[in-house]
N, C-alpha and C positions, 0 to 999 in steps of 0.2 A: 405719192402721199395721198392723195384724191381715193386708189384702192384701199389704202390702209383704212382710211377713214369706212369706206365700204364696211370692208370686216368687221371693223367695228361694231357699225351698227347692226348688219345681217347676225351677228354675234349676240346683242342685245337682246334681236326680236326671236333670238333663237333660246334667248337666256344662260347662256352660256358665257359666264363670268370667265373661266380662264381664258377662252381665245380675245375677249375682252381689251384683260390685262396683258396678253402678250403685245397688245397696241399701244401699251404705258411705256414711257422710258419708267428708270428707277426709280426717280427725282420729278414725280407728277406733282404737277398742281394741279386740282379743279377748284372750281368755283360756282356755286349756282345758288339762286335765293334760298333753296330748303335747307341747306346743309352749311350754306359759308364755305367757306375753304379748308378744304382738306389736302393735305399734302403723303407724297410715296403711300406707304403702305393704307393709312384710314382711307385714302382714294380708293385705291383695289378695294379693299374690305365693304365698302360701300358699292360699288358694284356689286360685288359677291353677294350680299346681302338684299339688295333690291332684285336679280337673277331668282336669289331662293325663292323668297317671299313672294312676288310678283307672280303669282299662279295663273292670272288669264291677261297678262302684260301681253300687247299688241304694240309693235311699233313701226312707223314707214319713214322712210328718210331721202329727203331731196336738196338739190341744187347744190350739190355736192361740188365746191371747187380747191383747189388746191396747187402752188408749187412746193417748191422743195422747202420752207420757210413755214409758211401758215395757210392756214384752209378753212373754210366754213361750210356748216350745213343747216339744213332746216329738217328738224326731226319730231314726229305727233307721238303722242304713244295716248294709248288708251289704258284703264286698267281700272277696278274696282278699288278704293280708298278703304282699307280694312277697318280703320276703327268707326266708319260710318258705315259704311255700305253701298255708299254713293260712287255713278260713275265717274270718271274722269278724263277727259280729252285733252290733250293738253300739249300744246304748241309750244316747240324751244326753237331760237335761234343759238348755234355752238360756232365759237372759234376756237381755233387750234393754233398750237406753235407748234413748231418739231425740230427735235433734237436726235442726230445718230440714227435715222430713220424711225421714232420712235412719235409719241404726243408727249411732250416736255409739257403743255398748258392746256385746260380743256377749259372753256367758259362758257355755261348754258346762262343763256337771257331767257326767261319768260314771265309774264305779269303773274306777281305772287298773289294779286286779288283776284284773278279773274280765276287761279286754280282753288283759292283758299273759298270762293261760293261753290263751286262744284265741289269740294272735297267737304265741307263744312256746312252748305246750305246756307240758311238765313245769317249764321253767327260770321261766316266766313264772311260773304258777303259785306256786312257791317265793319267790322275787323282786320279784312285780310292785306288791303291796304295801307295797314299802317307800321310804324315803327318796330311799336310793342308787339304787335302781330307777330313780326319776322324774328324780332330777338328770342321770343318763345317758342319758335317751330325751328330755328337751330338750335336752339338749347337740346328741345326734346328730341330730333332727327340724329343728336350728335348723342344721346344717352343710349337712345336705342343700336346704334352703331359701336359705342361703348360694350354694353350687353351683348352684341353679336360676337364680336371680337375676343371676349372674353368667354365666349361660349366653346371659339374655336380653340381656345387654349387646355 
């Protein structure tokens, strides 16, 4: 499991959404502040769609552990926030469950204020901490993955 997780990521920083989703079971759940939970396919499609877009996405991945059950890592990625322009570094802690040798559950932790000042600057900053903050960047993360989706159809 610990390799799967590998590919994964090397996958990511490679941008390369399908080898990705070959690491999903069927029945994916993620979960992370931008997006809330997505389940099977919107997961995939959210991958595929941050792969596209993400044109100077940088990611490194460590402390990668794992048995047969559940596994965690700690993954940075860097990348240009497109509707500011602003850079972004940004620190996730990920757990994993696994099912049929697959990721059954993927959960990124990382502090939504501290990404919403670097992606946002002063507004983020002030804002990115709160409630109202996060119900409005899943709202809008989950329209734009709507749009993607429907683009693919």
């Amino acid at each position: 499991m610990k390799e799967l997780i590998e590919t994964f990521y090397t996958a990511l920083n490679n941008r390369d959404a399908n080898t990705m989703i070959s690491c999903y079971h069927e029945d994916i759940i993620f979960i992370d502040p931008a997006f809330g939970e997505l389940k099977s396919d919107r997961a995939k499609n959210m991958w595929r769609m941050l792969c596209k877009n993400g044109k100077d996405l940088k990611i490194t991945f460590s402390q990668v552990e794992a048995d047969e059950n559940t596994g965690k890592a700690h993954w940075e990625a860097w990348y240009t926030f497109s509707k500011t322009g602003r850079p972004v570094h940004n620190k996730i802690d990920a757990q994993f469950e696994f099912m049929d040798g697959k990721i059954i559950k993927h959960i990124d932790h990382f502090s939504l204020h501290r990404w919403a000042s670097q992606a946002m600057g002063w507004k983020g900053n002030l804002l990115g901490g709160t409630g109202f903050f996060k119900k409005k960047l899943i709202q809008q993360t989950n329209r734009m993955l709507d749009k993607f989706i429907a683009s693919r159809s």
